[in-house]
mmCIF file as Biopython writes it, N, C-alpha, C and O atoms, coordinates in Angstrom:
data_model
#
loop_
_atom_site.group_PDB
_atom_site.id
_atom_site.type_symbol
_atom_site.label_atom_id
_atom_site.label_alt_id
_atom_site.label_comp_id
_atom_site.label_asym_id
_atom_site.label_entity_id
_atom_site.label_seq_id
_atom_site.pdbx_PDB_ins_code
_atom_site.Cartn_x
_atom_site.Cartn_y
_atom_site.Cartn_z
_atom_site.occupancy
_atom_site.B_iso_or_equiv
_atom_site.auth_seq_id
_atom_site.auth_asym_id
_atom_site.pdbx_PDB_model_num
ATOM 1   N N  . UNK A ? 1  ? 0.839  -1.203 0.000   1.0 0.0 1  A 1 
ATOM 2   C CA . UNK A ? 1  ? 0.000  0.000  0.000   1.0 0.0 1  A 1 
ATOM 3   C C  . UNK A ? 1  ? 0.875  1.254  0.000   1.0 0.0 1  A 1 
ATOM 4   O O  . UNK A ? 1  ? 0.661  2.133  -0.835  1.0 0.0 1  A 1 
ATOM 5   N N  . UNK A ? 2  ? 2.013  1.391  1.051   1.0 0.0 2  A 1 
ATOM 6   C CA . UNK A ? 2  ? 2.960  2.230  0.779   1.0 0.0 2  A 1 
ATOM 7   C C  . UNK A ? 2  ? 3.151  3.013  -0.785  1.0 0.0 2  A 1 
ATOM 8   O O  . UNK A ? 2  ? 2.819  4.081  -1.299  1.0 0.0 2  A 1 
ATOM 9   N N  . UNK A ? 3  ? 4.166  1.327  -1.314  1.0 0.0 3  A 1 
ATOM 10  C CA . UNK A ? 3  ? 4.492  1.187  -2.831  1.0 0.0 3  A 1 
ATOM 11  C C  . UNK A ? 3  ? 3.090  1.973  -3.874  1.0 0.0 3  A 1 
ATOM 12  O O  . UNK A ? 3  ? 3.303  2.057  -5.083  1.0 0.0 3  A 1 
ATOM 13  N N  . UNK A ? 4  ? 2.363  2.255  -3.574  1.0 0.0 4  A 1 
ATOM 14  C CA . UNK A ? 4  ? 1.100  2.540  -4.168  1.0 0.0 4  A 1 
ATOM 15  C C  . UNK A ? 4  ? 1.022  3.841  -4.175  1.0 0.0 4  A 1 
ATOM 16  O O  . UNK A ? 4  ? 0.979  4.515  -5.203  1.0 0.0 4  A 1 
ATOM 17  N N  . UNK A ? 5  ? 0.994  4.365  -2.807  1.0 0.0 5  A 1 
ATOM 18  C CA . UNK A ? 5  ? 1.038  5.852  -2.156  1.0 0.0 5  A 1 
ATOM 19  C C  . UNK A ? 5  ? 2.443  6.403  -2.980  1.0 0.0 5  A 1 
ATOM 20  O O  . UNK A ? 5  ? 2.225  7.559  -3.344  1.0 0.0 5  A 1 
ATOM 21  N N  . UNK A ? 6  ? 3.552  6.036  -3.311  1.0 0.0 6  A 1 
ATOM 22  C CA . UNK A ? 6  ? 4.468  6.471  -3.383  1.0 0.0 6  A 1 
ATOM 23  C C  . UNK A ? 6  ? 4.630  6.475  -5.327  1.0 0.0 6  A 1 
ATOM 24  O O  . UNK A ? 6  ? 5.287  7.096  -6.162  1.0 0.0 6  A 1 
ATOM 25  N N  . UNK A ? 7  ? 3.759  5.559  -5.318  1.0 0.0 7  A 1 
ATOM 26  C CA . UNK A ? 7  ? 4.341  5.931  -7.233  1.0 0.0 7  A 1 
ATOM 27  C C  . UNK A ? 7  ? 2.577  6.527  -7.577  1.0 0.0 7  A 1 
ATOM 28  O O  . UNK A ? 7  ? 2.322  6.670  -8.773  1.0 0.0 7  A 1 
ATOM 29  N N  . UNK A ? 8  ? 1.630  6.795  -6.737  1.0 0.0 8  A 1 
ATOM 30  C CA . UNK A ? 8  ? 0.923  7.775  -7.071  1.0 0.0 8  A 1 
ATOM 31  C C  . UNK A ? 8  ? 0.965  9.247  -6.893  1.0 0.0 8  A 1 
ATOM 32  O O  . UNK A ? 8  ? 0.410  10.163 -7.500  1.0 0.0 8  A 1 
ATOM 33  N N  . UNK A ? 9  ? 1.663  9.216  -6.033  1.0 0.0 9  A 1 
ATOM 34  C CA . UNK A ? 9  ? 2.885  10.727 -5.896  1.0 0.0 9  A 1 
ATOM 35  C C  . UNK A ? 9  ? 3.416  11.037 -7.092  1.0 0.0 9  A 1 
ATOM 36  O O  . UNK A ? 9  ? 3.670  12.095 -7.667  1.0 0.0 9  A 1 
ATOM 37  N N  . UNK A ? 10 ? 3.523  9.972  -7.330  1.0 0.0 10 A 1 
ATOM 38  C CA . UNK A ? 10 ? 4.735  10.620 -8.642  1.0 0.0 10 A 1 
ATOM 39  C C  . UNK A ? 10 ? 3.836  10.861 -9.746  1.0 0.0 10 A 1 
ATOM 40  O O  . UNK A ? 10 ? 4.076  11.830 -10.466 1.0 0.0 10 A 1 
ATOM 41  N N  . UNK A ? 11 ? 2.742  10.060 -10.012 1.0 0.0 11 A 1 
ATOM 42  C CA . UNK A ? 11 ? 2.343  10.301 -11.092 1.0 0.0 11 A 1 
ATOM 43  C C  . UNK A ? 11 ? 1.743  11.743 -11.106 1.0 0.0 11 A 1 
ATOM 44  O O  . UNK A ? 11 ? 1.756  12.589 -12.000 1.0 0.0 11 A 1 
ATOM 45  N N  . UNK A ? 12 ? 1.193  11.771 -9.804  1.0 0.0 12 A 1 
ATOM 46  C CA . UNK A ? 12 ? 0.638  13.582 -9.541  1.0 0.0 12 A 1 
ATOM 47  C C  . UNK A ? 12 ? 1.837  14.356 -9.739  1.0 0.0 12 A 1 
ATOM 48  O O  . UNK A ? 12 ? 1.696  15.362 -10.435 1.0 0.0 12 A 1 
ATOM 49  N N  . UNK A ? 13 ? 3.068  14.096 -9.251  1.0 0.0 13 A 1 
ATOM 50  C CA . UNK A ? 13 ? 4.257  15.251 -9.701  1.0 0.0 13 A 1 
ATOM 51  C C  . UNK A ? 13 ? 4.265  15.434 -11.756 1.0 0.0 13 A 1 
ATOM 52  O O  . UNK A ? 13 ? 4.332  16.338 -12.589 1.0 0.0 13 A 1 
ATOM 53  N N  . UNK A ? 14 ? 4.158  14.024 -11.719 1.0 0.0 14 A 1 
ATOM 54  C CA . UNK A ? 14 ? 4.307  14.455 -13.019 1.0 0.0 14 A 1 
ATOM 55  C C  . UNK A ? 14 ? 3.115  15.061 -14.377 1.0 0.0 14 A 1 
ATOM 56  O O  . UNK A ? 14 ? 3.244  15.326 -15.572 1.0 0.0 14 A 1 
ATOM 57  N N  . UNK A ? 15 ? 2.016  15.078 -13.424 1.0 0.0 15 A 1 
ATOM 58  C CA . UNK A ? 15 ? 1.270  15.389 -13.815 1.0 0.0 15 A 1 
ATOM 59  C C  . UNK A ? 15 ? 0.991  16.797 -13.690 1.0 0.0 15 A 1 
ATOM 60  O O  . UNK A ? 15 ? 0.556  17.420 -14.658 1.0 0.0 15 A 1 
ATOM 61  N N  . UNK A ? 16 ? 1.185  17.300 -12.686 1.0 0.0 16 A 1 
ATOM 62  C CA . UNK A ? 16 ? 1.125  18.786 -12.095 1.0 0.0 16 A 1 
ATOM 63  C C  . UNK A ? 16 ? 2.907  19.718 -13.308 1.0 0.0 16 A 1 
ATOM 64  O O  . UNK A ? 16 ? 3.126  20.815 -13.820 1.0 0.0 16 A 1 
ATOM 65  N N  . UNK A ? 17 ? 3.319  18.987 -13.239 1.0 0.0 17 A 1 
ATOM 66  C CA . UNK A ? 17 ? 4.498  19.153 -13.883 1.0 0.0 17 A 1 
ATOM 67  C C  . UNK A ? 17 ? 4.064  19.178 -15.418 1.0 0.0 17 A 1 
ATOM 68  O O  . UNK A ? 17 ? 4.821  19.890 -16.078 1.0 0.0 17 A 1 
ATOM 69  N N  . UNK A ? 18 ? 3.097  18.618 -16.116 1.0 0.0 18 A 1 
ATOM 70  C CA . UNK A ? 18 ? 2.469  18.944 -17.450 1.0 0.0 18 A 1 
ATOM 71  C C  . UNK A ? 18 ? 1.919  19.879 -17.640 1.0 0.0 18 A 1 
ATOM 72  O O  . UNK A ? 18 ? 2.063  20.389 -18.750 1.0 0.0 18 A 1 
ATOM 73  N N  . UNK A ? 19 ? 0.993  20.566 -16.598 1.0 0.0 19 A 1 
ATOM 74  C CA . UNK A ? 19 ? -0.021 21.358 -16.122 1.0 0.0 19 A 1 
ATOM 75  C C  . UNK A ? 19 ? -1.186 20.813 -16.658 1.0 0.0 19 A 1 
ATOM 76  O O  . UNK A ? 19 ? -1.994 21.454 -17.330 1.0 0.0 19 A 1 
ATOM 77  N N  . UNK A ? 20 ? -1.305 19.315 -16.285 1.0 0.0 20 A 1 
ATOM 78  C CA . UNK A ? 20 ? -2.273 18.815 -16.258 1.0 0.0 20 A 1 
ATOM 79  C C  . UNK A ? 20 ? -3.295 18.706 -15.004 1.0 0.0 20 A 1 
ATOM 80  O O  . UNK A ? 20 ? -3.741 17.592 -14.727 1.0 0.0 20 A 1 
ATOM 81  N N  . UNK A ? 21 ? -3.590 19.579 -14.413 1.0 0.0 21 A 1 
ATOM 82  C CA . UNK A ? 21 ? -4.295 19.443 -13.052 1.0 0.0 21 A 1 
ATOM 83  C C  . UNK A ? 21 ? -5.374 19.150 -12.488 1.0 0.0 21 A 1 
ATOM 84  O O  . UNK A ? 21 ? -5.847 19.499 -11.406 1.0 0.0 21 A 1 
ATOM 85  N N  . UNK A ? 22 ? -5.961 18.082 -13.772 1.0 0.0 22 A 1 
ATOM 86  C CA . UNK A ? 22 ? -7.147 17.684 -13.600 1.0 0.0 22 A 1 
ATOM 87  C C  . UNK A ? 22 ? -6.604 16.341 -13.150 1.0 0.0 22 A 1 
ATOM 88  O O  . UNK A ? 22 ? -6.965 15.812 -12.099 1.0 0.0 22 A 1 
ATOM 89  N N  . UNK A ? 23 ? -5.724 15.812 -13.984 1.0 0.0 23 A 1 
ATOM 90  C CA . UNK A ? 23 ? -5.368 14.712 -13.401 1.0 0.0 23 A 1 
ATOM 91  C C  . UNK A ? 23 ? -4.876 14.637 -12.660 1.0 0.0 23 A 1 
ATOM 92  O O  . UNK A ? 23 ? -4.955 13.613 -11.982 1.0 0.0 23 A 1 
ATOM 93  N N  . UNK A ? 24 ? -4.002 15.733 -12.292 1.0 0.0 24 A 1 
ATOM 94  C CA . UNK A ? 24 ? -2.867 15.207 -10.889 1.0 0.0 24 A 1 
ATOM 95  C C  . UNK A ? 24 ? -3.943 15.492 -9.544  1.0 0.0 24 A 1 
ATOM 96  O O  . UNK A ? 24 ? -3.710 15.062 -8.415  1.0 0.0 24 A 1 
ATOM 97  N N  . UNK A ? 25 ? -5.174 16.314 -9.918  1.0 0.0 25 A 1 
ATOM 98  C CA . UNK A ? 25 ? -5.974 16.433 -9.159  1.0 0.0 25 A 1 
ATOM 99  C C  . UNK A ? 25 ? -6.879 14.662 -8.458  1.0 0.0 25 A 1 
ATOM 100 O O  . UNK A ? 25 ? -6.967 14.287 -7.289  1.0 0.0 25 A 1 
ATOM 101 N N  . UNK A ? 26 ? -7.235 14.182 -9.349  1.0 0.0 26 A 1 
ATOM 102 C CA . UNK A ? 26 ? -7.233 13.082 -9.391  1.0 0.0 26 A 1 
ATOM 103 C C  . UNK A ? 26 ? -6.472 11.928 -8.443  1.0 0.0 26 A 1 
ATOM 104 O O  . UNK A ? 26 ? -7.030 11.272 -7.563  1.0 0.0 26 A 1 
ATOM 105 N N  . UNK A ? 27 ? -5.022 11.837 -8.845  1.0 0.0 27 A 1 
ATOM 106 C CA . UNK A ? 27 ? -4.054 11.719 -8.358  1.0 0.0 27 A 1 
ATOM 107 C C  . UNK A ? 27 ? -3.758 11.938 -6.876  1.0 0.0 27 A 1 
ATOM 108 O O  . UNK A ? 27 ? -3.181 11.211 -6.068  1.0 0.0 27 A 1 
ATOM 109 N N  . UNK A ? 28 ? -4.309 13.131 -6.747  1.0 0.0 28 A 1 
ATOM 110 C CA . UNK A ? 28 ? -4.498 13.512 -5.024  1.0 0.0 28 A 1 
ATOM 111 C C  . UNK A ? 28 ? -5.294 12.959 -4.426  1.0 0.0 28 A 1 
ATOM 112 O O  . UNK A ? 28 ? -4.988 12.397 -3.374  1.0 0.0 28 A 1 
ATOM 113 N N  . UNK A ? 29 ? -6.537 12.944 -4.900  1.0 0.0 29 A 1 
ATOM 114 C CA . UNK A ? 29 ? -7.585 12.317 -4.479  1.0 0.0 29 A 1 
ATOM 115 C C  . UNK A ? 29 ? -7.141 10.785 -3.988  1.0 0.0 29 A 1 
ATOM 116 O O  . UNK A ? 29 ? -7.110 10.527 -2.785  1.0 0.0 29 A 1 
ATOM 117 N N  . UNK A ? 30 ? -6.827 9.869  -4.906  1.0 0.0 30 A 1 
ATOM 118 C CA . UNK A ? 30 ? -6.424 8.380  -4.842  1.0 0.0 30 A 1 
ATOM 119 C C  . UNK A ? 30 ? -5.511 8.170  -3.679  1.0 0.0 30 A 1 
ATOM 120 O O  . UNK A ? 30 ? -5.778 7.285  -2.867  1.0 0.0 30 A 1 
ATOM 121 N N  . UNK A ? 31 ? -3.798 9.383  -3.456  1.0 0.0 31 A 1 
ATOM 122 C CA . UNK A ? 31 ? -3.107 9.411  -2.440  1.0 0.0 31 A 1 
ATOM 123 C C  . UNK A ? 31 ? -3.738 9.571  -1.282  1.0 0.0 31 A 1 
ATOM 124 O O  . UNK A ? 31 ? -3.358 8.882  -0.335  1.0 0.0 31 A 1 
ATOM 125 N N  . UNK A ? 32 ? -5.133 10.765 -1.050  1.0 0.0 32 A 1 
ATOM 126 C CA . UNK A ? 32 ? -5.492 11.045 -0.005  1.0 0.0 32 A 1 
ATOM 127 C C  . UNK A ? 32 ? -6.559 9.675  0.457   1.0 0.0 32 A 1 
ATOM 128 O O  . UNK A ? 32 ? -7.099 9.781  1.558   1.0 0.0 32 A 1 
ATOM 129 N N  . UNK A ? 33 ? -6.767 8.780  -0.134  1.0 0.0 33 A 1 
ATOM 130 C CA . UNK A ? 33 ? -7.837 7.578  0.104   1.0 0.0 33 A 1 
ATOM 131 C C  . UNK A ? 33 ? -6.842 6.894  0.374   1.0 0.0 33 A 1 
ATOM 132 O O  . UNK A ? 33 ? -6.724 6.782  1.594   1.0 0.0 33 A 1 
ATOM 133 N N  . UNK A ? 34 ? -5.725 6.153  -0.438  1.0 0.0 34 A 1 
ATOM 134 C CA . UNK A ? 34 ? -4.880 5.751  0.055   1.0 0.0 34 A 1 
ATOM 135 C C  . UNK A ? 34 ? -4.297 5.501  1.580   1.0 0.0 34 A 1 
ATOM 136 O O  . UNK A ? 34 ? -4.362 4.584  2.399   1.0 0.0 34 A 1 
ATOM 137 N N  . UNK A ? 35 ? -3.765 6.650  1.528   1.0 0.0 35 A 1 
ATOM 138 C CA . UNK A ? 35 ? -3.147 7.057  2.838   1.0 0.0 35 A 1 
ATOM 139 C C  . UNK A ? 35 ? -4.377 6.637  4.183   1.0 0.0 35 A 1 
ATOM 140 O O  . UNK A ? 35 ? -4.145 5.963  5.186   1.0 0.0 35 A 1 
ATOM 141 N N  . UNK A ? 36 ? -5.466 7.179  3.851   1.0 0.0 36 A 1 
ATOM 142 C CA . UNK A ? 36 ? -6.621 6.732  4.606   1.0 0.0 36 A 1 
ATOM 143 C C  . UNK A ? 36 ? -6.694 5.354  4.702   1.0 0.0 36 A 1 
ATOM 144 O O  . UNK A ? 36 ? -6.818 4.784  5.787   1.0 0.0 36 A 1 
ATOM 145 N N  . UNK A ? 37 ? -6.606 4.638  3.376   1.0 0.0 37 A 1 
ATOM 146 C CA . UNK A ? 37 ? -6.747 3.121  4.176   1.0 0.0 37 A 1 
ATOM 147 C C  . UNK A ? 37 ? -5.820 2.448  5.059   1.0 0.0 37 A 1 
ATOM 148 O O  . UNK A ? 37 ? -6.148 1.514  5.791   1.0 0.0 37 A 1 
ATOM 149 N N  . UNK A ? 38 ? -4.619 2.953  4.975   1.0 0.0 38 A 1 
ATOM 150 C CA . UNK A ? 38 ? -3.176 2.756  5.527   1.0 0.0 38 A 1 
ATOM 151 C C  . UNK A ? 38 ? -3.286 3.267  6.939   1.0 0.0 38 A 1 
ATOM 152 O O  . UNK A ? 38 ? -2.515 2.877  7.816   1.0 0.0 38 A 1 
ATOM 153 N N  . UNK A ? 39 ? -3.948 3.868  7.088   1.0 0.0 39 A 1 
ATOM 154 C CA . UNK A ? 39 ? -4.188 4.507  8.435   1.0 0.0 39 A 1 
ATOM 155 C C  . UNK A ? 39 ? -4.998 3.534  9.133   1.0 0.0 39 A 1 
ATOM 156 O O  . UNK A ? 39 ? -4.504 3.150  10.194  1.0 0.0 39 A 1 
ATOM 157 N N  . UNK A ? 40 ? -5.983 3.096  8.851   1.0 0.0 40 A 1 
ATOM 158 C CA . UNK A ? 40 ? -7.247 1.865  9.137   1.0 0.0 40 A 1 
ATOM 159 C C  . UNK A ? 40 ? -6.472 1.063  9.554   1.0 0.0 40 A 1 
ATOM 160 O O  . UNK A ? 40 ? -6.250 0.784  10.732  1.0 0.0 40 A 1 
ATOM 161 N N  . UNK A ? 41 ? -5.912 0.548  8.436   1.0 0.0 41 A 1 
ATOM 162 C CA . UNK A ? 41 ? -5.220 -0.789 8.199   1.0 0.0 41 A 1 
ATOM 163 C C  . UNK A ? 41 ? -4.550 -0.932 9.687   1.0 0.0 41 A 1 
ATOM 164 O O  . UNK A ? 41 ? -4.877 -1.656 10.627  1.0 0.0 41 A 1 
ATOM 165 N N  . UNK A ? 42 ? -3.264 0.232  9.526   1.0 0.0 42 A 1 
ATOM 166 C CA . UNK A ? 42 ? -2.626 0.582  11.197  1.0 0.0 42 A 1 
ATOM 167 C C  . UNK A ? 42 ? -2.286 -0.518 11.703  1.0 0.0 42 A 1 
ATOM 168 O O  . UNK A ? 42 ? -1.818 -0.555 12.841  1.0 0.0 42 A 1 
#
């Protein structure tokens, strides 16, 4: 789940880095659920 959190980071860097910010918006979204289940999980 980490591994997940961490190359969806990136894809938002590299997305925000296109000035694509719908997607990296996106992207945030998925990290911020992410991170949430990782927290549960605990």
């Amino acid at each position: 789940l980490e591994r997940m959190i961490e190359e969806t980071e990136l894809k938002m860097r590299e997305a925000a880095k296109e000035l694509d910010f719908i997607t990296a918006a996106q992207y945030r979204d998925e990290v911020f659920a992410l991170k949430k289940r990782l927290k549960e999980a605990g």
